[in-house]
Structures are given as C-alpha cells and as structure tokens.
Residue frames as qw, qx, qy, qz and C-alpha x, y, z in Angstrom:
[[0.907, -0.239, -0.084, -0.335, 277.84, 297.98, 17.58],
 [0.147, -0.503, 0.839, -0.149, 280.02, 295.42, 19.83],
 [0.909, 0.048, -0.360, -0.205, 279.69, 291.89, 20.02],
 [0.724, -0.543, 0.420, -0.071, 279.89, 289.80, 23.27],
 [0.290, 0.710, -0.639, -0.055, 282.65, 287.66, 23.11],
 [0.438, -0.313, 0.751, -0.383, 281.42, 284.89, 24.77],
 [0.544, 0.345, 0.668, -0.372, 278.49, 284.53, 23.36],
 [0.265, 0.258, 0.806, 0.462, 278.04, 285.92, 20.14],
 [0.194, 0.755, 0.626, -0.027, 275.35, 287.75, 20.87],
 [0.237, 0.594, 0.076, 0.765, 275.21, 291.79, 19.19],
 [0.273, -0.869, -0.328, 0.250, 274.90, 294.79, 21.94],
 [0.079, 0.910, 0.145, 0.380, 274.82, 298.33, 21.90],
 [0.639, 0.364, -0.363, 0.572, 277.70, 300.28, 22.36],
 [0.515, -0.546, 0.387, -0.536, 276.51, 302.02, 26.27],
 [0.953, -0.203, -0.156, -0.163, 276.13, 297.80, 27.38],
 [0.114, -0.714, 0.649, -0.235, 278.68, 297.05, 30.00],
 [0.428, -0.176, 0.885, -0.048, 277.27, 293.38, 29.88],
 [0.214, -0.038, -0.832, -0.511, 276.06, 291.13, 27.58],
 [0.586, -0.125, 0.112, -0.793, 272.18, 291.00, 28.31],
 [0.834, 0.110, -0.381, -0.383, 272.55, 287.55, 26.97],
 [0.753, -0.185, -0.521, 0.357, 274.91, 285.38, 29.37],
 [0.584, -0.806, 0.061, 0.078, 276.20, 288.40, 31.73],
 [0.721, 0.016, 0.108, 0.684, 279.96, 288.69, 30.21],
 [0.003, -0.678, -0.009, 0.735, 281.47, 292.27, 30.85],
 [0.633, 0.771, -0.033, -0.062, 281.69, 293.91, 27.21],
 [0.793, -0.084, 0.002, 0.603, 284.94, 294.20, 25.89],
 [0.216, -0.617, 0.045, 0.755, 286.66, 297.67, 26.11],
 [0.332, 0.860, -0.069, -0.382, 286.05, 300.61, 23.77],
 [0.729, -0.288, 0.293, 0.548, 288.88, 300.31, 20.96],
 [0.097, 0.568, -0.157, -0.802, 289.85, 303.15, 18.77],
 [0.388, 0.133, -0.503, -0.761, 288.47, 301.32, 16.05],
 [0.825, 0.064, 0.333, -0.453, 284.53, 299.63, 15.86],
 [0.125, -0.236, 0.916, 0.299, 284.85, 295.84, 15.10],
 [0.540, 0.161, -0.207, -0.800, 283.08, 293.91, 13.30],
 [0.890, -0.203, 0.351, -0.212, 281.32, 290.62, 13.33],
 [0.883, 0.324, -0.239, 0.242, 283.66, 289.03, 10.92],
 [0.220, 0.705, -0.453, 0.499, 286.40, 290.09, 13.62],
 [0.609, -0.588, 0.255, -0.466, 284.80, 288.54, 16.42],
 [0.096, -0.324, 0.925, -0.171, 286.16, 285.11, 17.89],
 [0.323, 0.280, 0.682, -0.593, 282.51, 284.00, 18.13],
 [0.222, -0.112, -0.531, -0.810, 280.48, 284.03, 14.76],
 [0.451, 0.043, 0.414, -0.790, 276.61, 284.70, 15.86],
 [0.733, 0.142, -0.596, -0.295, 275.65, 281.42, 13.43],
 [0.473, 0.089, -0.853, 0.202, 277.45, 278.93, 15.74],
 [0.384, -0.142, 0.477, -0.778, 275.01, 280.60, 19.37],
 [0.080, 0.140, 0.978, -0.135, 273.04, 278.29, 20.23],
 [0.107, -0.541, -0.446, -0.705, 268.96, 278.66, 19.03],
 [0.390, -0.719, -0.377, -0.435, 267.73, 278.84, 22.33],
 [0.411, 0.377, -0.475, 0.681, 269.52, 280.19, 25.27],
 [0.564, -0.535, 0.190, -0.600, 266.63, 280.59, 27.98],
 [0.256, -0.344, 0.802, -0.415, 267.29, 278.13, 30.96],
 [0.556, 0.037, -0.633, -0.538, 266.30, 274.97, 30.40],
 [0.743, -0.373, 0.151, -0.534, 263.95, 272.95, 32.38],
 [0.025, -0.447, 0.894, -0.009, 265.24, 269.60, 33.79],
 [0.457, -0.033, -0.802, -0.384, 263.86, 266.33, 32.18],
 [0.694, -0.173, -0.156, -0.682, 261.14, 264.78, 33.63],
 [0.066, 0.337, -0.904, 0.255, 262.22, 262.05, 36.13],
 [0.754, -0.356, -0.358, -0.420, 259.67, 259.33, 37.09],
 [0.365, -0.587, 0.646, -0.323, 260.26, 258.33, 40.45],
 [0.550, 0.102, -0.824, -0.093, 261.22, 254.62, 40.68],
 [0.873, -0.380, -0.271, -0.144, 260.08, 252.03, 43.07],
 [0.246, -0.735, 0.629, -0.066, 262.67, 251.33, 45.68],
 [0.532, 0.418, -0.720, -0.157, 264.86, 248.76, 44.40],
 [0.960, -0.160, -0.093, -0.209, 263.87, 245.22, 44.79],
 [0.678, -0.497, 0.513, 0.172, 266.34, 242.19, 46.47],
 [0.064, 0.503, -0.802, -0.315, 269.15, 240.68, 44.37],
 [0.784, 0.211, -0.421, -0.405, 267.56, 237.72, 42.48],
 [0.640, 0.072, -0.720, 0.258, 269.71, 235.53, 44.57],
 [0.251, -0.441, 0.186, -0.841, 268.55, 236.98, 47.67],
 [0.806, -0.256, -0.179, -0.502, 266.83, 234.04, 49.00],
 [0.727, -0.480, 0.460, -0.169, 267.44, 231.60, 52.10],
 [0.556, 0.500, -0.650, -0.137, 270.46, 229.02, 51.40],
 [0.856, -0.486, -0.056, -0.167, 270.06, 225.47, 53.19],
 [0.749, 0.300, -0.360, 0.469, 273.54, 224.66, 52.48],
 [0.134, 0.423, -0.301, 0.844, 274.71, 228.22, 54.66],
 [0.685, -0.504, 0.042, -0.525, 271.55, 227.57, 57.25],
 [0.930, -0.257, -0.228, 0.130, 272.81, 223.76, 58.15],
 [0.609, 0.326, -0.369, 0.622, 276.59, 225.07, 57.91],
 [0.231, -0.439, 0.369, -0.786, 275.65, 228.63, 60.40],
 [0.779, -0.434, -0.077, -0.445, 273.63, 226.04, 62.53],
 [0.918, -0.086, -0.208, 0.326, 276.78, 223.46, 63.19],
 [0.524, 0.123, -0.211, 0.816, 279.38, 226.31, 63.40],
 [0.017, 0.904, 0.409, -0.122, 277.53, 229.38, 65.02],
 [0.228, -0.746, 0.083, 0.621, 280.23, 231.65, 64.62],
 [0.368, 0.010, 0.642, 0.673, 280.77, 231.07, 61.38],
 [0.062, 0.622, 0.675, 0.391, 277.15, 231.91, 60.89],
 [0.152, -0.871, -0.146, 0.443, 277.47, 235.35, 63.01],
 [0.217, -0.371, 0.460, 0.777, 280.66, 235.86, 60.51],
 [0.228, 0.333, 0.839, 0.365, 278.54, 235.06, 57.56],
 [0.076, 0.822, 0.564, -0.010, 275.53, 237.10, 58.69],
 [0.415, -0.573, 0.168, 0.687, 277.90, 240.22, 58.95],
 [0.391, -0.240, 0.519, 0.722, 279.31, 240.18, 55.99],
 [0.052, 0.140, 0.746, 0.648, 276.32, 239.63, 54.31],
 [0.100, 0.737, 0.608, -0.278, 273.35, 241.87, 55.56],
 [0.183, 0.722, -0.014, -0.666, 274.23, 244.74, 53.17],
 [0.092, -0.212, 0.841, 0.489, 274.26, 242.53, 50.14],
 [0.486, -0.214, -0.805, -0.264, 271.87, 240.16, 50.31],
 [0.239, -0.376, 0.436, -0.782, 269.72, 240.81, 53.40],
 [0.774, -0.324, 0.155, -0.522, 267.11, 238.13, 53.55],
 [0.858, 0.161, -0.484, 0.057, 269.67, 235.52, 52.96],
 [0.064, 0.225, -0.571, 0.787, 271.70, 237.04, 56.41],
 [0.688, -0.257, 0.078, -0.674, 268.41, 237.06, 57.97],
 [0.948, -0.140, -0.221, -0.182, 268.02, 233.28, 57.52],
 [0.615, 0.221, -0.551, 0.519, 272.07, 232.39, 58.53],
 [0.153, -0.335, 0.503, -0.781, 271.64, 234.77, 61.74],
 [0.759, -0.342, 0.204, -0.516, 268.62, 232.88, 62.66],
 [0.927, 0.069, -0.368, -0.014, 269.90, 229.57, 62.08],
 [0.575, 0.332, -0.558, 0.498, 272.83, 230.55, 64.33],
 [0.451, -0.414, 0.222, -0.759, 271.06, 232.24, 67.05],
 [0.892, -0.275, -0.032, -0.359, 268.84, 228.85, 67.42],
 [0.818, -0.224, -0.461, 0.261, 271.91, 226.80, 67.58],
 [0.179, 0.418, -0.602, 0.657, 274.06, 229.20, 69.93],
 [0.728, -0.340, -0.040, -0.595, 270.25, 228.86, 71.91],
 [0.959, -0.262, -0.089, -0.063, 270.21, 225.00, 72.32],
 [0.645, 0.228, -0.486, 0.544, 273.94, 224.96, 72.69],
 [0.096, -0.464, 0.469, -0.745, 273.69, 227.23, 75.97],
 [0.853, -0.252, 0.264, -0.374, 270.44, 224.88, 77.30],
 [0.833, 0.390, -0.393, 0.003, 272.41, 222.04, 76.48],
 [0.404, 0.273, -0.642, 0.592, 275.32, 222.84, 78.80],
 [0.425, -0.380, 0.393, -0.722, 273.10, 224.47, 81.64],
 [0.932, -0.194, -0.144, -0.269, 271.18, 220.60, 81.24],
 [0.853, 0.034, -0.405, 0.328, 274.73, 218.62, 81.61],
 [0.133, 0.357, -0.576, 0.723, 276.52, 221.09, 83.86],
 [0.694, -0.236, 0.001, -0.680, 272.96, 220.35, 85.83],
 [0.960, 0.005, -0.254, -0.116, 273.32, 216.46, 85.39],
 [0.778, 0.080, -0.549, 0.294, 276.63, 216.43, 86.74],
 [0.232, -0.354, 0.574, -0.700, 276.27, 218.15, 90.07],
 [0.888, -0.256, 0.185, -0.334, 273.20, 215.79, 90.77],
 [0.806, 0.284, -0.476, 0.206, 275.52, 212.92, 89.80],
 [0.226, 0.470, -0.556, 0.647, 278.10, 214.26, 92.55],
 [0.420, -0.302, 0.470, -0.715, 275.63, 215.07, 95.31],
 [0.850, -0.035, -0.309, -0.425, 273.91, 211.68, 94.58],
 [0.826, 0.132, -0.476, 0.271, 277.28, 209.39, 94.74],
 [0.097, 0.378, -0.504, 0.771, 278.36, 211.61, 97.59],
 [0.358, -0.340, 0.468, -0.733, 275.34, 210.77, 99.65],
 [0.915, -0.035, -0.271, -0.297, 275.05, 207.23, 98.59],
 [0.571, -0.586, 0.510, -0.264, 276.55, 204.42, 101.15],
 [0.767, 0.332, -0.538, -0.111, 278.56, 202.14, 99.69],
 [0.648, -0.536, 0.475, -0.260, 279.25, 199.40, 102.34],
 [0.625, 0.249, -0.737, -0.055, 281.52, 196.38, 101.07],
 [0.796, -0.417, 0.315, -0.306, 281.25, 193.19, 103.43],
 [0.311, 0.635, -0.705, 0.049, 283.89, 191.10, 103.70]]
C-alpha cells in the first residue's frame, strides 16, 4: 500500500493519483513504506474533504446615504453668493454625499441664473439710457 503525500489519504499500489485530491503517487521504491514513514499522518486529513458549498449570503439592500447626507444652509447661502465655489463644491462632493451636492449645485445654478438676467437687464438699461440722452435736446439759453 502507498500513501498520498499530500493528503494522507491510503491508495493501492496500480494508483497513479490520489483519488482523493488528484496528487501524482509517489514513485515505486525498492522498499514498501509505511504510514509511520509518511510526511502526512492520516489522523491530521481533514474529516470531510468533499467540496464545500459556499455560505449562504443574504442579499443586502443597496446601501443607504451617509447620515450626514442632508442639505447644508450654511454651503447653499455660501454656493449661492460665490457660484463657482458652489460648482467646486458640488464636484467634489457628488460621490460622497450626493444629496448634499444636489442642493449646493442647485443653489449655484439659481444664482449663476439671476446673475446672467441681471446683466442682460443692466446691459439693457444702459443702451436705453444712451439712445435716450442721445436723442434728447438739450438747448441752454443764454
């Protein structure tokens, strides 16, 4: 009789592999060993060596926001006075904390908004202004 060397397990001396893991045998040697020769004592083999099923996984919910996650007025007033700060802001922070980025991007959006009607109203106010004083007669008498 041989004994695998991997495993541990006994096999018959025609086995060119262990039946149990698939290690070659070990060569013939002019003399038959025994288990108290092996590297491997068949005590220490595990008890159960069939493939073992993998654990039982419950699928999870998809993971909720960060607890702090939530609109900040401080960062809304701040991304509303500076937009760019609040584009830099929303950046940084839509893979963190998304609905807080959410609220800074809108707060900047609305002011970059009224800042653009704002100028179109005064760049507006001061051509009439021009074409007014330009087509008003100013006559001094002396």
């Amino acid at each position: 009789m041989k004994w695998c060397t991997n495993c541990g397990t006994e096999m018959a001396d025609s086995d060119r592999f262990c039946a149990n893991c698939g290690t070659p045998a070990p060569q013939q040697e002019t003399q038959q060993q025994t288990p108290a020769q092996n590297t491997v004592i068949p005590e220490q083999q595990p008890v159960s060596t069939a493939p073992q099923q993998p654990a039982y996984v419950e699928s999870q919910a998809p993971a909720a926001a960060p607890s702090n996650d939530v609109p900040n007025g401080g960062l809304n007033f701040l991304a509303f006075v500076l937009p760019l700060v609040g584009l830099i802001l929303f950046l940084s922070m839509k893979g963190s904390t998304p609905v807080k980025a959410k609220s800074i991007g809108k707060w900047a959006l609305i002011s970059f908004i009224i800042s653009a009607v704002l100028c179109v109203l005064l760049i507006g106010l001061i051509i009439l202004l021009a074409v007014v004083a330009m087509s008003s007669e100013y006559y001094y008498y002396y």
